[in-house]
FIVEXTI-292737 format. One record per residue: residue in one letter; y, x, z of N, C-alpha, C in turn. Coordinates in steps of 0.02 Angstrom, whole numbers, padded with zeros to 5 digits, always signed. Example, Ala and Ser with C-alpha at 12.3 -4.5 7.8 and 13.67 -1.06 7.14 Angstrom:
FIVEXTI-292737
A-00284+00660+00390-00225+00615+00390-00165+00660+00390;S-00112+00642+00354-00053+00684+00357+00002+00645+00394;
***
This chain:
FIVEXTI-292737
X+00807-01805+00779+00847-01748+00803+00825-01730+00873;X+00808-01678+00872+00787-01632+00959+00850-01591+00979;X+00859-01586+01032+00920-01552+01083+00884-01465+01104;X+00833-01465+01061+00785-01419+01098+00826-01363+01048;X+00837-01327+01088+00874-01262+01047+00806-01211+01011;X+00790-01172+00962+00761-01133+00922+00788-01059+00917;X+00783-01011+00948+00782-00938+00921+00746-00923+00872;X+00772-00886+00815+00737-00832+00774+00724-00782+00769;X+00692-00745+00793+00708-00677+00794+00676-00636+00753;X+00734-00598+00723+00688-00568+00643+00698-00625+00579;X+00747-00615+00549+00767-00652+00477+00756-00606+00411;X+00691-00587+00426+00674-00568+00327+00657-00633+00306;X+00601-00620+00270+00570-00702+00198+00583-00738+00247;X+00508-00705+00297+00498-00767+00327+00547-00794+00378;X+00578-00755+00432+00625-00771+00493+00658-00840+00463;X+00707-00787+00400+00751-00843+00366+00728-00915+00355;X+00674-00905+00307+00623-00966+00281+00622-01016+00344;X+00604-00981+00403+00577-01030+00467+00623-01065+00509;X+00691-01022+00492+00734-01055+00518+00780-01100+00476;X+00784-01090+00399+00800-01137+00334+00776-01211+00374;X+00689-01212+00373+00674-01262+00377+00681-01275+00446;X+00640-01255+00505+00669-01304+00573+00753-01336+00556;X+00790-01291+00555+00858-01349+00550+00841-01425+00497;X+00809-01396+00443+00827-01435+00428+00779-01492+00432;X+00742-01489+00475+00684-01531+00511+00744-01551+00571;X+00798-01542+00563+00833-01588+00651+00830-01536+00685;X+00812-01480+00706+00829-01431+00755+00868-01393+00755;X+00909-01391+00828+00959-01322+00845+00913-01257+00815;X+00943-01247+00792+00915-01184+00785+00980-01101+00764;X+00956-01046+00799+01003-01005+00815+00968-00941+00784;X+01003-00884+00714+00962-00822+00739+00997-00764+00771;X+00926-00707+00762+00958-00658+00784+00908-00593+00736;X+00940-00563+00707+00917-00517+00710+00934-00449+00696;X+00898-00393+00702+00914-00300+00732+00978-00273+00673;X+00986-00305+00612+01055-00278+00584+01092-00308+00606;X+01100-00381+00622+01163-00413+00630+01203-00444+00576;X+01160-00447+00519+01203-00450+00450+01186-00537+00420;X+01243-00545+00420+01245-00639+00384+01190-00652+00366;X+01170-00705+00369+01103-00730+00317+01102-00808+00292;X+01104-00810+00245+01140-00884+00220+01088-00941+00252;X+01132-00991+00228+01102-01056+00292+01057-01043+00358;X+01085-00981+00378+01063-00981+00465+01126-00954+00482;X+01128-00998+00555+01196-00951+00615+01140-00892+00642;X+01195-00858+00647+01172-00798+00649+01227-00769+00732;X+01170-00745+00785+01211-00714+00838+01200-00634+00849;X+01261-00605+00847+01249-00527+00862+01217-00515+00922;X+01238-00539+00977+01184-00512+01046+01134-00561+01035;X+01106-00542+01070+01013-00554+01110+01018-00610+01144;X+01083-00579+01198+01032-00629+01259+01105-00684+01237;X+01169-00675+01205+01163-00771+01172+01122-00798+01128;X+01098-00763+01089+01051-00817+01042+00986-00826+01109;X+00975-00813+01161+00920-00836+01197+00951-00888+01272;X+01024-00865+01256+01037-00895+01325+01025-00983+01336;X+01042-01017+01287+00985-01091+01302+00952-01105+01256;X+00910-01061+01237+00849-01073+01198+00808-01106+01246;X+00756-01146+01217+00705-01159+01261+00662-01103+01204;X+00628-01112+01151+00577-01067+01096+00617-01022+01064;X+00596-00961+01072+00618-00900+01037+00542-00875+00987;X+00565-00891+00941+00509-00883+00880+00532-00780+00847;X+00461-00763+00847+00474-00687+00823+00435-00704+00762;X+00484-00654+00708+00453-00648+00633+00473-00568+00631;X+00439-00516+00652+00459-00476+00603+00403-00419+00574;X+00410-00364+00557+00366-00337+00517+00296-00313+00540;X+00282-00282+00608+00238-00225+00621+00237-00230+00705;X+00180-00196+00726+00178-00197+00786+00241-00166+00830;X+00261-00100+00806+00298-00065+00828+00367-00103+00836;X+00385-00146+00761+00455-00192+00776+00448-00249+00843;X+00382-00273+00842+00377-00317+00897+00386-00291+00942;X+00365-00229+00973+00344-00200+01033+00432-00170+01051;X+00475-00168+00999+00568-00158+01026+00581-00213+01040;X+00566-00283+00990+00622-00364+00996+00588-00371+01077;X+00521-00353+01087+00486-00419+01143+00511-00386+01202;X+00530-00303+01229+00550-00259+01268+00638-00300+01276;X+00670-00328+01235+00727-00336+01234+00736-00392+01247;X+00683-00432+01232+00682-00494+01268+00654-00521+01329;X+00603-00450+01354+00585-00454+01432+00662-00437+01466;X+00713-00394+01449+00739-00368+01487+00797-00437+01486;X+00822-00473+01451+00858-00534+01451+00839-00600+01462;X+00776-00618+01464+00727-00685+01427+00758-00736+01494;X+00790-00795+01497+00825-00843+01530+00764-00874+01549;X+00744-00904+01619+00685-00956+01637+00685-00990+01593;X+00613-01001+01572+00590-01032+01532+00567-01063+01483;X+00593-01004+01467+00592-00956+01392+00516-00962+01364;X+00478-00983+01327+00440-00985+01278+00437-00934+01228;X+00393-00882+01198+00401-00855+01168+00341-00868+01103;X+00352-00870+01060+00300-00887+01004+00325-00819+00946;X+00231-00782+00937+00259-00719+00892+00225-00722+00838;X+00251-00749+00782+00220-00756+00706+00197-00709+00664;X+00220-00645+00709+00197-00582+00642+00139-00546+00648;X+00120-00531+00612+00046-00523+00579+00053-00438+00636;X-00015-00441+00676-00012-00386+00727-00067-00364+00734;X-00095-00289+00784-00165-00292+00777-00192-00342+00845;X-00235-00331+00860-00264-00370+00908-00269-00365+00956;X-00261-00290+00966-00229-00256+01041-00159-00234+01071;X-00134-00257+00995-00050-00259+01041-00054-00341+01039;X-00079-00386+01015-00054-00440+01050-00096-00461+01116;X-00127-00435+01114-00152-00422+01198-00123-00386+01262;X-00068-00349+01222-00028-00309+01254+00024-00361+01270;X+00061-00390+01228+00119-00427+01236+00103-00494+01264;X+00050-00502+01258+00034-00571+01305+00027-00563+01380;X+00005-00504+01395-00014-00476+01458+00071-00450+01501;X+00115-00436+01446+00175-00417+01475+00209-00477+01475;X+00216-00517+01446+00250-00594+01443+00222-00641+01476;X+00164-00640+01479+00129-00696+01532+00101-00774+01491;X+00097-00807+01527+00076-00875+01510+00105-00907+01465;X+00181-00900+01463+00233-00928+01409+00233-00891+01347;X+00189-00843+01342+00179-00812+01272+00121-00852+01223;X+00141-00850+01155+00099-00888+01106+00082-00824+01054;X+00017-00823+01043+00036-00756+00969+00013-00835+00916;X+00051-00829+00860+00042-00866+00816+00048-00859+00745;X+00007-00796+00733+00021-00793+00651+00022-00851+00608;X+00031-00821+00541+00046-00898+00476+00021-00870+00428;X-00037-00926+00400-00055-00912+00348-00032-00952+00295;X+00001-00885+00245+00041-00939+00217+00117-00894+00188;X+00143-00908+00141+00193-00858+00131+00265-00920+00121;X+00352-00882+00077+00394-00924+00100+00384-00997+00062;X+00345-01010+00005+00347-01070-00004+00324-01119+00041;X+00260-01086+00069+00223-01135+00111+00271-01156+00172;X+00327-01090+00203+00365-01122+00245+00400-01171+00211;X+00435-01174+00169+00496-01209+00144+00470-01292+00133;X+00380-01294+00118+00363-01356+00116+00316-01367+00184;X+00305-01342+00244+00266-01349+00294+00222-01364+00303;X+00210-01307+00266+00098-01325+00251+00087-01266+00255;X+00109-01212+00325+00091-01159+00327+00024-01182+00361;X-00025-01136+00388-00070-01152+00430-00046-01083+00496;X-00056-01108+00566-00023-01070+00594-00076-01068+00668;X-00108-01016+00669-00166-00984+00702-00135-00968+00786;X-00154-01017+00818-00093-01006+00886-00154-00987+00939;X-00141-00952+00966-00166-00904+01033-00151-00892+01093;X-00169-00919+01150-00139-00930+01217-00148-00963+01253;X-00103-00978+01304-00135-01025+01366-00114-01103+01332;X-00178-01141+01354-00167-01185+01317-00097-01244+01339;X-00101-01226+01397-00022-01264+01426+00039-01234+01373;X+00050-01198+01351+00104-01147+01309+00082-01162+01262;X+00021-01193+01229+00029-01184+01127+00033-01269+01139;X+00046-01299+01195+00056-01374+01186+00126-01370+01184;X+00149-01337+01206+00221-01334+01243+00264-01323+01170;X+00230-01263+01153+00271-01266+01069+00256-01302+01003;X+00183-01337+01003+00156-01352+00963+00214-01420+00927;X+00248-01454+00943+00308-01488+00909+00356-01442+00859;X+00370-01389+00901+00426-01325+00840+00377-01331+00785;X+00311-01289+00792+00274-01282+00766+00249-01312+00715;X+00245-01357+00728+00230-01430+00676+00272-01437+00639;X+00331-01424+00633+00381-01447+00588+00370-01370+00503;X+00346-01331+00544+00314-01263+00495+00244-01290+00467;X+00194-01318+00486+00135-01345+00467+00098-01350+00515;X+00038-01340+00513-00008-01379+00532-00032-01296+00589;X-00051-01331+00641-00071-01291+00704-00142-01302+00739;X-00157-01239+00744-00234-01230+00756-00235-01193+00815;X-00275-01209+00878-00279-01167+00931-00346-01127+00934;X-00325-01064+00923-00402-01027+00907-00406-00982+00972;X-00389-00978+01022-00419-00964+01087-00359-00907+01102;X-00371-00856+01114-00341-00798+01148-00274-00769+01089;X-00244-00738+01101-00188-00697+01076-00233-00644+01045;X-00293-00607+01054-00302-00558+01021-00358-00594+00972;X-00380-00639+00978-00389-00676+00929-00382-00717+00866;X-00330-00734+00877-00252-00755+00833-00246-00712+00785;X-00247-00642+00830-00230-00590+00785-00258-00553+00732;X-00330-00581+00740-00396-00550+00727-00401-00603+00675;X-00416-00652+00693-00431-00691+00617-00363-00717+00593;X-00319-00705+00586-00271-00668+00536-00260-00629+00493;X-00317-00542+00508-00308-00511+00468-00345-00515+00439;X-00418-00544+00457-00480-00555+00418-00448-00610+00348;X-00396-00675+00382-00381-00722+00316-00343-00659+00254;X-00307-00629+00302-00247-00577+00259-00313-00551+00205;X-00387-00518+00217-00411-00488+00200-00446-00519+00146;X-00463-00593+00145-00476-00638+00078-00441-00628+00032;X-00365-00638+00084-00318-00637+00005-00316-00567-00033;X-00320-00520-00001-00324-00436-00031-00381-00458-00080;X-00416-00462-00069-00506-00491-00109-00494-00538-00168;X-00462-00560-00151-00427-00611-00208-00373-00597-00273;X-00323-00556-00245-00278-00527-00281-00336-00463-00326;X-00383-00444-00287-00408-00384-00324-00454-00417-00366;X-00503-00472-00339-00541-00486-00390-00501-00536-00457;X-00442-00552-00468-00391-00575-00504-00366-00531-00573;X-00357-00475-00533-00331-00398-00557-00383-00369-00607;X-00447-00381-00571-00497-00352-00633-00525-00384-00668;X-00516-00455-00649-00535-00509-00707-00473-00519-00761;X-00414-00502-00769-00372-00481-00794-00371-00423-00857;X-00385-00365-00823-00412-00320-00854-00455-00329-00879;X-00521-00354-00868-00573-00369-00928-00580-00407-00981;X-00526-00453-00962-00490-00507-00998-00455-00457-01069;X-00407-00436-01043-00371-00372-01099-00415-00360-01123;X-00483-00325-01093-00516-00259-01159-00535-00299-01197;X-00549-00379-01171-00581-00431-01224-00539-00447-01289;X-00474-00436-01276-00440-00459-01324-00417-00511-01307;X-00430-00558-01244-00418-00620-01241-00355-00634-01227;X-00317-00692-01247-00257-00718-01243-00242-00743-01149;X-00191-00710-01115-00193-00704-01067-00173-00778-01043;X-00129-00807-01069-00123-00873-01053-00189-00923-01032;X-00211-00908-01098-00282-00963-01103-00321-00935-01027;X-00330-00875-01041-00349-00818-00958-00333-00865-00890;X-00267-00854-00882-00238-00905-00827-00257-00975-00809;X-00254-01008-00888-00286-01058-00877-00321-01108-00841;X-00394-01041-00870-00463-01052-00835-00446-01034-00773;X-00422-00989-00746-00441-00979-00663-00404-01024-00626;X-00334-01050-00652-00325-01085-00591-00356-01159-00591;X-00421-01148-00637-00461-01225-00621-00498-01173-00566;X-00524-01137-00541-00574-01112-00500-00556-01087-00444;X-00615-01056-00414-00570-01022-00339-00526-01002-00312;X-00499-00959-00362-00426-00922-00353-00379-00958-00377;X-00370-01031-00404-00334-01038-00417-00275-01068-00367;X-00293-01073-00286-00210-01083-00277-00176-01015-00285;X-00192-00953-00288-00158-00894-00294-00140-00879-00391;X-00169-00916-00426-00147-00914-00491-00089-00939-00510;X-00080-01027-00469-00043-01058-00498+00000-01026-00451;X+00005-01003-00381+00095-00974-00363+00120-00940-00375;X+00094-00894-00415+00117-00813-00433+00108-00825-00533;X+00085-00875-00572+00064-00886-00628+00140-00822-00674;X+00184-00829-00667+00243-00795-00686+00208-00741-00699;X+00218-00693-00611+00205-00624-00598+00124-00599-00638;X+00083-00640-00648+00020-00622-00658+00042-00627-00742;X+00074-00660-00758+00065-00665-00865+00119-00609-00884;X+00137-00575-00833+00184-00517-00859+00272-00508-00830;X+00287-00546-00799+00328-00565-00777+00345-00529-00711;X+00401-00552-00673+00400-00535-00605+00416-00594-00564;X+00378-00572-00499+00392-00637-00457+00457-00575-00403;X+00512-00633-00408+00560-00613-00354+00624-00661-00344;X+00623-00665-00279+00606-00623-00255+00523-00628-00215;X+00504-00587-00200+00433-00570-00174+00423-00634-00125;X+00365-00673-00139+00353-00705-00075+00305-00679-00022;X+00287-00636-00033+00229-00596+00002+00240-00505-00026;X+00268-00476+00019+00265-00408-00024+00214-00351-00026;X+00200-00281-00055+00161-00252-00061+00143-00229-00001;X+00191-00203+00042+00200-00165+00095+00174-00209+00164;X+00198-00254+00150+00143-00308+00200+00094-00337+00198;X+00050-00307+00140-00033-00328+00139-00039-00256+00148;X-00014-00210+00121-00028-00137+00136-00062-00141+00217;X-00004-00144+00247+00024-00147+00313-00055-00181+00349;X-00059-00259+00323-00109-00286+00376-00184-00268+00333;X-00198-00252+00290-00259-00216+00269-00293-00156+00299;X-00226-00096+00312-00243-00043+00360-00257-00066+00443;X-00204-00132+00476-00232-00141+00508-00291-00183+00530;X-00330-00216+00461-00394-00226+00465-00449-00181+00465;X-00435-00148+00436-00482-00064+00426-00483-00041+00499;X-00430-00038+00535-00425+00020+00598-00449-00039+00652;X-00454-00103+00643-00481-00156+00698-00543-00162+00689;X-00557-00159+00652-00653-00194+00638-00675-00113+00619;X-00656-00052+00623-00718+00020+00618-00746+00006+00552;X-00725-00029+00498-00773-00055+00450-00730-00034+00379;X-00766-00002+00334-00743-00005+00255-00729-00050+00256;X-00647-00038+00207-00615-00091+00199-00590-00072+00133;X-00598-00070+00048-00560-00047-00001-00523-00066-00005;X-00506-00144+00004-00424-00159-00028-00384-00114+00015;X-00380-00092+00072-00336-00057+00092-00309+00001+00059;X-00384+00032+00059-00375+00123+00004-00356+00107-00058;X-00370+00036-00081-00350+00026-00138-00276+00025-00147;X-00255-00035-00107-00167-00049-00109-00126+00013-00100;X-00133+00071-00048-00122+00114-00023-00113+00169-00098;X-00166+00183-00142-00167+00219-00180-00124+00175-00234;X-00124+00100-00243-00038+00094-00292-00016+00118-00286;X+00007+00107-00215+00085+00129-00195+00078+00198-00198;X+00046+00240-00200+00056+00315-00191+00058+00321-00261;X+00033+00303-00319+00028+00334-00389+00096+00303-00411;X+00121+00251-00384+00195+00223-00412+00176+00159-00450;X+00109+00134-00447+00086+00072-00482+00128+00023-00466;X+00143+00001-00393+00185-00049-00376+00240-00015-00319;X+00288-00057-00312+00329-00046-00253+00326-00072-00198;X+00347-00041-00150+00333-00098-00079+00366-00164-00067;X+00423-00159-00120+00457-00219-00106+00424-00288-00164;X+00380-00250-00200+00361-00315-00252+00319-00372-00227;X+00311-00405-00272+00265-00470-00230+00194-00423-00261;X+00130-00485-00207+00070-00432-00208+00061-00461-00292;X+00082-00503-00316+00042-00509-00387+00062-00427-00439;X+00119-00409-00407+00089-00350-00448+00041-00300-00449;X-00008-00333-00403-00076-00287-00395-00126-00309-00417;X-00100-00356-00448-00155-00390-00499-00158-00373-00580;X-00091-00347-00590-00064-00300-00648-00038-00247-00641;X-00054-00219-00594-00041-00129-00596-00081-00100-00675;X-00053-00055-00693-00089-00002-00729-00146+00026-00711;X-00196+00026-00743-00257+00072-00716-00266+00128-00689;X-00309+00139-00654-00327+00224-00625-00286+00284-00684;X-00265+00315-00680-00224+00374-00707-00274+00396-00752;X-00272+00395-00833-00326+00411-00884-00342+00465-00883;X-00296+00516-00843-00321+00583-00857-00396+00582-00794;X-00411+00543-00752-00494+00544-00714-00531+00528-00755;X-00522+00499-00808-00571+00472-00858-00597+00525-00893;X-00545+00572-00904-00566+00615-00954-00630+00679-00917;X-00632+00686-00880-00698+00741-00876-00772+00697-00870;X-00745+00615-00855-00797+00579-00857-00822+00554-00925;X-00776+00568-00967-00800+00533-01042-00834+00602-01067;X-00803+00664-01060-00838+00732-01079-00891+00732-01054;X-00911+00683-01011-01002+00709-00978-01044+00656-01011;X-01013+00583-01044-01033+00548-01080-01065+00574-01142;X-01002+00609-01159-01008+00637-01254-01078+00685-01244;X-01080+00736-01161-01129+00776-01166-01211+00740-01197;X-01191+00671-01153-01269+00656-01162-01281+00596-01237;X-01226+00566-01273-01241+00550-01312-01266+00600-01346;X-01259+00654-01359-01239+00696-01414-01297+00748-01399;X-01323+00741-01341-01346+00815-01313-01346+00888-01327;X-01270+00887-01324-01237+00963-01349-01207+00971-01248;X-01228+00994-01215-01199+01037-01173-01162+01054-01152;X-01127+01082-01210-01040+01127-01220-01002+01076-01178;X-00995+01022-01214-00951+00954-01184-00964+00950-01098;X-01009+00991-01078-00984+00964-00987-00946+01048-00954;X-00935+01078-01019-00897+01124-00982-00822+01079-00982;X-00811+01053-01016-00738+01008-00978-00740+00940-00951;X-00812+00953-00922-00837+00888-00877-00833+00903-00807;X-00869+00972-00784-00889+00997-00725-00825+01068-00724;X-00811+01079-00631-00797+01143-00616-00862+01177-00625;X-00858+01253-00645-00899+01295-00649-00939+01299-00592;X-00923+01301-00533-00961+01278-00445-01017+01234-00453;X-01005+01176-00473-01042+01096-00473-01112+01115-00479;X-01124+01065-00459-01207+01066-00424-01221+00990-00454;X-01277+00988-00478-01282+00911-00495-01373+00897-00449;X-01381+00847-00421-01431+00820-00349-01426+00748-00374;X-01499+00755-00339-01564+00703-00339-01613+00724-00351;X-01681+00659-00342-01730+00656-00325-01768+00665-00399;X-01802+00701-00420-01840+00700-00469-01923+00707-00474;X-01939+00647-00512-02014+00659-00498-02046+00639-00423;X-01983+00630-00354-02010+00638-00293-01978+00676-00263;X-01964+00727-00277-01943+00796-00270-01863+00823-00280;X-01838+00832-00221-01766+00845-00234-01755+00891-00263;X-01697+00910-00302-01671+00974-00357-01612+00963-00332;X-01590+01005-00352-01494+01060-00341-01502+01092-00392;X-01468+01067-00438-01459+01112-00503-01375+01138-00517;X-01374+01207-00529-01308+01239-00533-01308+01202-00610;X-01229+01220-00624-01196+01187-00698-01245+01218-00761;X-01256+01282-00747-01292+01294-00802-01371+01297-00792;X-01398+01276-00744-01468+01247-00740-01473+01182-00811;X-01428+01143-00774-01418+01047-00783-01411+01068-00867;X-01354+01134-00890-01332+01105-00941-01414+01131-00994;X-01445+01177-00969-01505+01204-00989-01570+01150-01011;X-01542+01077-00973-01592+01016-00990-01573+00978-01048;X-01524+01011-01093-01502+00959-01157-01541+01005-01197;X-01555+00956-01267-01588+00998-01328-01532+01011-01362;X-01471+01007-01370-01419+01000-01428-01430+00983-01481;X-01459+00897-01464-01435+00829-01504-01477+00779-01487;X-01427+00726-01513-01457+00664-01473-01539+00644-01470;X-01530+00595-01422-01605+00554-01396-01626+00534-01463;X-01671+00550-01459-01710+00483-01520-01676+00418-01511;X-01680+00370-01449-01654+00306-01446-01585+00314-01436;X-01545+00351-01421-01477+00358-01417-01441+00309-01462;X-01459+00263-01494-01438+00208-01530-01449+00138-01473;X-01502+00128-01435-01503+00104-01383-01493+00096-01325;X-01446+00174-01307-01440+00182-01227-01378+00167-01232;X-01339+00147-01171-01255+00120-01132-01256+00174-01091;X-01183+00171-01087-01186+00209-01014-01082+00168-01020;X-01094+00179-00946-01031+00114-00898-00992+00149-00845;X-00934+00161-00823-00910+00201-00781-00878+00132-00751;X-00913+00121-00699-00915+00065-00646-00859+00063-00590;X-00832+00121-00561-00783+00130-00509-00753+00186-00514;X-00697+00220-00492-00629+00249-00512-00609+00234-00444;X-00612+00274-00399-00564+00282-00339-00501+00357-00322;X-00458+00355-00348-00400+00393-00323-00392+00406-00274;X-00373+00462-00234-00342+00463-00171-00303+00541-00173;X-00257+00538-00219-00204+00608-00215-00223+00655-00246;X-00261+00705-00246-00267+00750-00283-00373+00754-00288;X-00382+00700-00269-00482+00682-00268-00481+00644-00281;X-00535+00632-00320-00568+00554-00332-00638+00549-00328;X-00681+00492-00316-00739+00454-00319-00748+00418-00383;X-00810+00441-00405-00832+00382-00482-00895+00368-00471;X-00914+00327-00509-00977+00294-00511-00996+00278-00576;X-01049+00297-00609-01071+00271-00685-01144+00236-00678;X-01147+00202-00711-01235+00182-00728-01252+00206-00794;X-01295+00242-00817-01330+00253-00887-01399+00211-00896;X-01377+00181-00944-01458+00146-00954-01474+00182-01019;X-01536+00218-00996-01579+00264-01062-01637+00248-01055;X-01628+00177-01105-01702+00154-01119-01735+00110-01066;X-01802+00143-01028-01826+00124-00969-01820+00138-00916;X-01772+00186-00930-01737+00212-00839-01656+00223-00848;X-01629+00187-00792-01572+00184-00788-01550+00237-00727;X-01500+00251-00729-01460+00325-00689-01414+00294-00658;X-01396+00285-00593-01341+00279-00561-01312+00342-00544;X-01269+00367-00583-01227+00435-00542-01157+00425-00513;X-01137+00466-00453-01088+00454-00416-01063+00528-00412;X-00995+00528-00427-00955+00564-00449-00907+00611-00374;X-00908+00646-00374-00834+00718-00321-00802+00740-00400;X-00735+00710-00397-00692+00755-00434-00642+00774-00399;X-00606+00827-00409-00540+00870-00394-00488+00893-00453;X-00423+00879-00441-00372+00886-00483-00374+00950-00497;X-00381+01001-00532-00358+01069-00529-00296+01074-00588;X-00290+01146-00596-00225+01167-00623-00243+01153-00708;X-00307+01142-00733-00338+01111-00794-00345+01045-00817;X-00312+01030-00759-00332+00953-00749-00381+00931-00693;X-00443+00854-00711-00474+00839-00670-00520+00873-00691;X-00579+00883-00649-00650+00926-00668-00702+00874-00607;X-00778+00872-00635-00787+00861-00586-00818+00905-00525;X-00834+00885-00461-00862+00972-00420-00927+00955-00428;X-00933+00894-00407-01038+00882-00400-01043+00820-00397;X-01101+00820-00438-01141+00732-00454-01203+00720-00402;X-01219+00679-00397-01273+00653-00354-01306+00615-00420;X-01370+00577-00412-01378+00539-00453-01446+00514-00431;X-01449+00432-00429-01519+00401-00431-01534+00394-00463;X-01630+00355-00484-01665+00355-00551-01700+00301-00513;X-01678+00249-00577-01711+00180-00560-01772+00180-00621;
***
């Protein structure tokens, strides 16, 4: 048992979760947070500055930079000597450079990798950032959550945080379409599960195993809206393509998942909206078939189809391109595939990608479509020749 008093500040999953367990690791522990509303097995204080008045560690859990940047303002304006502040929530890398710089030496940024089970059994891993006199100072609270790593600066902390956040996006997605390929196989999804959680992904198989075989995980141990959340702010920190972001982002906008679900439902969302498929399967039928007609409900009348031919670049209007079919198939047209590889949404546009293999040359084409009042159409193809 420690005499060392514990603030919470911010009781969603995690706040709650963190303060479930410190108590019940032997610590005072006190919360607080911006509704004010009960939260079972934590005391809970309506003002601020009593849940801080003999705190020694005031631990922050809450959603977004912007929530930090109100609790930490409210706790500069009250914070009792000697006050410790440790901030667990997932941030970009220049506001926790901000808040370290306004708090000083006694500030810790310390994200968690790791969602509420891992608190409840204390095997989070917890990425602490700061002066190293201050991540010693807390590193006991700390410990009782899991295991503590000092990775140098506060905007550092913050930084390889979102990069871990960004595995797991990578993970849930490459899950999601091994899933789906699983389905077109016919394969029995169980047996599916199985196999993966012998392999890489499998600590994310076996915690979510429910939510992934059809089920729901809830409540959420990790929700949509907060990989949303730190994906965009991996994208806007590193200047760098980032799809899971545009990806997660376009669930939630088509209604695939909700913000409040756990992320395994992004491992079973519904597919891209079938109606994008359809001007892409009409440009298919054109070339099995080599009838033409079929890319008038492939292409807008506008479309331009580009690349290199022979050496030599071409821009061909719709009825140039459609002028290169004989109306009917290849001789080998019993031997050629063709694969529609990627499907990107974004509101009323999309991006595709196909490969055609015809024979001894294969076609990578990449797709501009636009929603119109007909549906999807596409505007213009690009296309390489391997």
């Amino acid at each position: 048992m420690t005499d060392m008093r514990i603030a919470i500040l911010g009781l969603g999953r995690m706040g709650s979760a963190m303060a479930r367990r410190l108590s019940a690791e032997g610590w005072e522990v006190v919360g607080w947070h911006r509704s004010g509303k009960p939260v079972d097995g934590v005391t809970v204080e309506e003002d601020l500055s009593a849940a801080l008045a003999s705190a020694a560690v005031a631990v922050l859990s809450v959603f977004d930079d912007a929530a930090c940047t109100e609790v930490l303002a409210q706790v500069r304006a009250v914070r009792p000597d000697g006050l410790r502040v440790v901030n667990t929530s997932t941030t970009s890398p220049s506001a926790a450079a901000r808040f370290a710089a306004e708090l000083g030496s006694a500030y810790v940024h310390a994200p968690v990798v790791g969602s509420v089970p891992a608190v409840a059994s204390g095997t989070l891993q917890i990425l602490a950032g700061g002066d190293s006199a201050a991540v010693e100072a807390v590193t006991p609270v700390l410990a009782a959550l899991g295991t503590v790593i000092h990775v140098g600066q506060p905007e550092t902390a913050a930084a390889v945080k979102l990069v871990a956040n960004g595995v797991l996006a990578g993970v849930v997605a490459t899950v999601g379409d091994a899933l789906r390929q699983a389905d077109a196989l016919g394969l029995d999804r169980t047996l599916v599960l199985d196999v993966l959680e012998r392999g890489p992904v499998g600590g994310f198989v076996r915690a979510r195993r429910d939510g992934l075989a059809g089920g729901a995980t809830r409540p959420a141990h990790f929700a949509v809206e907060g990989l949303a959340k730190d994906q965009a702010l991996l994208a806007a920190a590193s200047g760098q393509p980032w799809p899971p972001a545009r990806d997660i982002e376009a669930a939630l906008d088509r209604g695939a998942v909700q913000p409040d679900d756990d992320i395994a439902a992004l491992a079973t969302a519904p597919a891209v909206d079938d109606g994008v498929r359809a001007p892409l399967e009409a440009y298919i039928r054109g070339h099995a078939t080599g009838d033409p007609s079929h890319f008038l409900d492939a292409f807008l009348p506008t479309a331009h189809i580009e690349g290199l031919r022979d050496g030599t670049f071409v821009s061909w209007t719709l009825d140039e391109y459609m002028g290169l079919f004989p109306g009917h198939p290849a001789p080998d047209e019993a031997e050629r595939r063709r694969r529609i590889d990627e499907i990107v949404v974004v509101g009323s546009v999309a991006t595709a990608t196909m490969t055609l293999y015809h024979g001894a040359t294969t076609f990578t084409d990449m797709f501009l479509l636009v929603r119109t009042d007909v549906g999807w159409r596409i505007a213009n193809k690009i296309y390489h020749r391997h």
